[in-house]
Each structure stands twice: as structure tokens, then as C-alpha cells.
C-alpha positions as CSV (number, residue, x, y, z in Angstrom):
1,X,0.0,0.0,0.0
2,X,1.5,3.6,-1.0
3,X,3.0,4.9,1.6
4,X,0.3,8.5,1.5
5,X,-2.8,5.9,1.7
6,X,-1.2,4.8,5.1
7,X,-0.8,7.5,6.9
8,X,-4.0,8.8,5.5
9,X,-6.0,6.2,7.6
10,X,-7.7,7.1,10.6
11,X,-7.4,4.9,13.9
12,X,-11.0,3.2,12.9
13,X,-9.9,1.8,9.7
14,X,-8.2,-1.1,11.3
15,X,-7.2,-4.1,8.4
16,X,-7.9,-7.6,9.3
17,X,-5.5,-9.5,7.7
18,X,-7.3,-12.7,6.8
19,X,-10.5,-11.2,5.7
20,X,-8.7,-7.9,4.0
21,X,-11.7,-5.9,5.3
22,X,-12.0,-2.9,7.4
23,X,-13.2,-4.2,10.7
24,X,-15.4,-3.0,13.6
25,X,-13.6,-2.1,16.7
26,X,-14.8,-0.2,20.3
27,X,-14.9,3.3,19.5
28,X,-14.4,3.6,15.6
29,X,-16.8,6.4,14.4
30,X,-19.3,5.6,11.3
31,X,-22.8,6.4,10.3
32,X,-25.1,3.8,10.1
33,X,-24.5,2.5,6.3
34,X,-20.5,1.6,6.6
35,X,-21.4,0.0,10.2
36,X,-23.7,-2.1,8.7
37,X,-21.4,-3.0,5.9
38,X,-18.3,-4.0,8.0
39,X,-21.0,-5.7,10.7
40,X,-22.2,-8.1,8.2
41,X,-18.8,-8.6,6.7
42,X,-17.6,-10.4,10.2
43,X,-20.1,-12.9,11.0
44,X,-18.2,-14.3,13.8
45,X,-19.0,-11.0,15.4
46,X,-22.3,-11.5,17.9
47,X,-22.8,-7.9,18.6
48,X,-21.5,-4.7,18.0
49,X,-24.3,-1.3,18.5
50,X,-23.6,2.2,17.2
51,X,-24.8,4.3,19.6
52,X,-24.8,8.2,18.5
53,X,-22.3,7.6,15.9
54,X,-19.7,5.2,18.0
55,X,-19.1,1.8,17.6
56,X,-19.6,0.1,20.7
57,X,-18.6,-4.2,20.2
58,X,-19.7,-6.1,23.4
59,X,-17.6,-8.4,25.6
60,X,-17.8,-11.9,27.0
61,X,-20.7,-12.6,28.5
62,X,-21.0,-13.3,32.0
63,X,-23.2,-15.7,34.1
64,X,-25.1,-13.8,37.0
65,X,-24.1,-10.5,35.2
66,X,-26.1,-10.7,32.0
67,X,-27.1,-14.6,30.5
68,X,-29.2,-15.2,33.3
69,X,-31.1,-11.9,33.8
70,X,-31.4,-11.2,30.3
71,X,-33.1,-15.4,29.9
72,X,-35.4,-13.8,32.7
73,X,-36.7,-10.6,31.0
74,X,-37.1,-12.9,27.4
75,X,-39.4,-15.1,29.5
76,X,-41.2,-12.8,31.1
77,X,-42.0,-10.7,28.0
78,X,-42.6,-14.1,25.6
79,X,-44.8,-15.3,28.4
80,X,-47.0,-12.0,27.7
81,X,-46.7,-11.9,24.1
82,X,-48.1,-15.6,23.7
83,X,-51.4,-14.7,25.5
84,X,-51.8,-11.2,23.9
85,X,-52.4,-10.8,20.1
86,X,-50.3,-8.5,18.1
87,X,-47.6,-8.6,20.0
88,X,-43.4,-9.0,19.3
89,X,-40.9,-10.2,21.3
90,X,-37.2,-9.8,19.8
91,X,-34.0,-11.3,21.6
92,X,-30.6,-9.0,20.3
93,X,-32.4,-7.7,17.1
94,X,-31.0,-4.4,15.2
95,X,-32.7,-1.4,15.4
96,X,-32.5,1.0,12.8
97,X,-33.2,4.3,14.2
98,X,-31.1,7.5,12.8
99,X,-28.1,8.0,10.8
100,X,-26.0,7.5,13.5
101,X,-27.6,5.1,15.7
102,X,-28.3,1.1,15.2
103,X,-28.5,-0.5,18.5
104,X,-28.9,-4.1,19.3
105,X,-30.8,-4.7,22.4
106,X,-31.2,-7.1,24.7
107,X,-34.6,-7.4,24.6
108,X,-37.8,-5.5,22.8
109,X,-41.5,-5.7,22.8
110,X,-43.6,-4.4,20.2
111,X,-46.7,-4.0,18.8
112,X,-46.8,-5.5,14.8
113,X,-49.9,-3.6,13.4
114,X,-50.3,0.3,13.9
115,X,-46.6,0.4,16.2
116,X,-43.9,2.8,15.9
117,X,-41.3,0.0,14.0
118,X,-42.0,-2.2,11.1
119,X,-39.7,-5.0,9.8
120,X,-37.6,-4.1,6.4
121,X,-37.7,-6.0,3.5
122,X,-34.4,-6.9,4.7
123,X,-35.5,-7.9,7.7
124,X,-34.4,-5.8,10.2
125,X,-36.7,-3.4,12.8
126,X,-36.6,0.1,11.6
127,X,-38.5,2.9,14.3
128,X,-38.7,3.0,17.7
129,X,-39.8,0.0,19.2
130,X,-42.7,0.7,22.2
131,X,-40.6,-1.1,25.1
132,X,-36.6,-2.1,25.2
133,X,-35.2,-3.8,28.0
134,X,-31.1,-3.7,28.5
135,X,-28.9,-5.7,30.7
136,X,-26.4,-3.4,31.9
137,X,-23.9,-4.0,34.7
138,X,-24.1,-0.5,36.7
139,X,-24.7,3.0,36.3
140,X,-21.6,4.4,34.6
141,X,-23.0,1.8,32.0
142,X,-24.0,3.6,28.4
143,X,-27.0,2.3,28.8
144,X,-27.7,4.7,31.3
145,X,-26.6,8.0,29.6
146,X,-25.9,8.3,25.7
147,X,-28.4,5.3,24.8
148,X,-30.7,7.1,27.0
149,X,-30.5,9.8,25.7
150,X,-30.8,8.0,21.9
151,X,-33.6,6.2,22.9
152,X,-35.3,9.1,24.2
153,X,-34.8,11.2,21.4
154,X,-36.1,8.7,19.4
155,X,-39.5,8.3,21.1
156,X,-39.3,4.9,22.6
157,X,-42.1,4.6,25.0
158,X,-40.8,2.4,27.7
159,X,-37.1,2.3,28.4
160,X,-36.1,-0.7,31.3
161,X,-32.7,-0.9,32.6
162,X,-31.7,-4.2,34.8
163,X,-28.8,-3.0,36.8
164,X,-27.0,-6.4,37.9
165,X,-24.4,-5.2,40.1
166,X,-26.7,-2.9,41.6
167,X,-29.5,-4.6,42.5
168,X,-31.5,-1.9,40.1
169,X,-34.3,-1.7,38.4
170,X,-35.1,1.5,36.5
171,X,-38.6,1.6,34.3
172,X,-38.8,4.9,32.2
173,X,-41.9,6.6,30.6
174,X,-41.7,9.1,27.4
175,X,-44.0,11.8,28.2
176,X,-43.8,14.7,26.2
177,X,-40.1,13.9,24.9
178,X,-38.6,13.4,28.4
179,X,-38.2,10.4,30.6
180,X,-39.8,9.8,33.7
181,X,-39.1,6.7,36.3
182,X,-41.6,4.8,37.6
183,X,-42.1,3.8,41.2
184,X,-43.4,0.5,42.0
185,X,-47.2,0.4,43.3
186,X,-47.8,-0.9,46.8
187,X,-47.9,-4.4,45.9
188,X,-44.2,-3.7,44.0
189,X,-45.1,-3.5,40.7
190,X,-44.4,-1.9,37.9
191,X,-46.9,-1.6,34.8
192,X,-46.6,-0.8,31.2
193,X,-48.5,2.0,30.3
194,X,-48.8,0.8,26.8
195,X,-48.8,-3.0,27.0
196,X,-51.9,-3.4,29.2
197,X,-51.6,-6.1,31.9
198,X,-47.8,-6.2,31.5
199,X,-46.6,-6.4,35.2
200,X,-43.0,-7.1,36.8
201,X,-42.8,-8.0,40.3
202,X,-39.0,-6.1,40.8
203,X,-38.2,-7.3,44.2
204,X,-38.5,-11.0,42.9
205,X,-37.0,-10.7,39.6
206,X,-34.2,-9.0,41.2
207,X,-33.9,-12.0,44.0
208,X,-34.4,-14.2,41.2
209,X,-38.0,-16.0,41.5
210,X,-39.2,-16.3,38.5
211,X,-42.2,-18.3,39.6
212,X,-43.3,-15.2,41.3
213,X,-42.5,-12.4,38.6
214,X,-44.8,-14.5,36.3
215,X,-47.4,-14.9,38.7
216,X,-47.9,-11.4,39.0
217,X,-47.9,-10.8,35.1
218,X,-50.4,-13.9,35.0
219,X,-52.7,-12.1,37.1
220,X,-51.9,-8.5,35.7
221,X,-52.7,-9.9,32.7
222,X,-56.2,-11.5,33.7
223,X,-57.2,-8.3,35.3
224,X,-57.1,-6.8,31.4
């Protein structure tokens, strides 16, 4: 390679050698189109995000710090989308949402007729999903601030963020382009205020009983 086209290259135009492609690294900086062309270039790669033009790729996975909790929130929203009609669940699914931001999130729930999303003919979700649900380890987490703030901007209805180290639940509400937190009711709940009957019990999600998170939805979702 000329010697000019070398030290033209910026830090995120790193070369993998094998593939002879340009590959996606923590921090490079790229609109949506060339991070989707490098992300489907290295399918080995389970998930990278760019979140407000930076290219976040994700680590190992841990036990008790994400697997588990994030098999937990894919039950408990599948176990409400099988009992009410019209109704998504998607487990790490792209999100096309702006020029400079394609997050993958853990978990989303949305509606399939008259929502904010729809599936493109190449199958990916494009829009704001209503709800998202992220796994994210504390709250110097990205999650918490520039995804936030993405999400937000956006118009995502219901933003929930499982702090793991923490002990944390957080459940946000758009209202009028900001986010407020719910509180849990005084039976400990917390409801969707677009998925009606969609309950989480937070005290025994975060201790781990599953049996009684979907209790509670069961019966939030018999009171509809």
C-alpha cells in the first residue's frame, strides 16, 4: 500500500489480515450504512451497537451479570406476548433508528400492526420499538446515559434498565419527549403504560424467582 494511503488512515480503519476488510472495533466512528457493511462482513462477530455515531462491540458474556437476567426478561416478556395478540418479542435484534444510531438490544417488545417499527424488507426493525429492556452492569453503563438519551430522542415509549451489580431496576416513561421513572405500586409492581396487563414484580425478579414475577404478570394480565 502507498505509503500516502497509510498514513491517511484514521485509527477506525483497522485491516484484518485474513479477511482484508476494514473491521469493527470499540470506538471507531461511522454512520449507520459503513457499520452495517463492516458488521455483516464479520459474522463471527455476535454484537457490536452504534450508539450516536460510536461503535460500541460487546464483551464476554457473564453468568449472573447478564445470560441469566437477560433469559429472565425474554421469559417474562414471551410469556406475555403468547397470551396477547399483536404482539413481538425480539431477543438482540438491530434497530434502525437514525443515521448514527443502530443498537442491538437485549430485549424489545412491540406492537406488529399500527406500532412505531416495522420489519424491512431486509428484515431488520426500523422505528422506535414501544418497550426495550437492556442488561447493563451499573450506572456508569452507556446504557444509562448516551443510549438514554438515543432512545429518548427517538420516542421509545418504555425504556427498562436491569442494573446487575446494583440490584437496580429502572422503568422509564416518554412523556412529552422526556423520561420519567416509575415507582413500584404498593404491591411492588411496575406496569406498562402501553402493553396493558404487562406487570414485573421487581423485588423477585431481582432475587431471582421467576415463579413469582410470572405470577404477578399472569394475574396482571387476567385483570385486562
Amino acid at each position: 500500500m502507498p505509503i500516502h494511503i497509510m498514513q491517511n488512515q484514521t485509527i477506525a480503519q483497522k485491516i484484518d489480515p485474513t479477511l482484508k476488510l476494514l473491521v469493527l472495533e470499540s470506538g471507531d466512528r461511522l454512520n449507520r450504512w459503513e457499520f452495517e457493511r463492516r458488521y455483516q462482513a464479520m459474522p463471527h462477530l455476535k454484537k457490536a451497537e452504534l450508539i450516536e455515531g460510536v461503535v460500541y462491540v460487546a464483551s464476554p458474556v457473564r453468568v449472573y451479570h447478564h445470560g441469566y437476567p437477560h433469559s429472565c426478561i425474554i421469559g417474562w416478556l414471551l410469556t406475555y406476548s403468547a397470551t396477547t395478540p399483536g404482539t413481538m418479542v425480539c431477543d438482540n435484534t438491530t434497530v434502525r433508528l437514525d443515521a448514527d444510531n443502530e443498537p442491538q438490544p437485549d430485549a424489545i417488545l412491540r406492537w406488529e400492526e399500527g406500532g412505531q417499527s416495522r420489519i424491512s424488507e431486509d428484515d431488520y426493525i426500523e422505528g422506535a420499538p414501544e418497550l426495550i429492556v437492556e442488561i447493563a452492569a451499573s450506572t456508569a453503563s452507556y446504557d444509562l446515559h448516551d443510549k438514554l438519551r438515543v432512545y429518548r430522542r427517538n420516542g421509545v415509549r418504555e425504556y427498562v434498565v436491569w442494573l446487575t451489580q446494583e440490584r437496580q431496576l429502572h422503568w422509564y416513561v416518554w412523556e412529552a419527549g422526556e423520561y420519567r421513572q416509575q415507582e413500584p405500586d404498593g404491591a411492588g409492581l411496575l406496569h406498562s403504560v402501553g402493553f396493558p396487563g404487562l406487570v414485573l414484580a421487581v423485588e423477585a425478579l431481582l432475587a431471582g424467582n421467576m415463579a413469582v414475577v410470572l405470577q404477578q404478570l399472569h394475574q396482571g394480565m387476567e385483570g385486562q
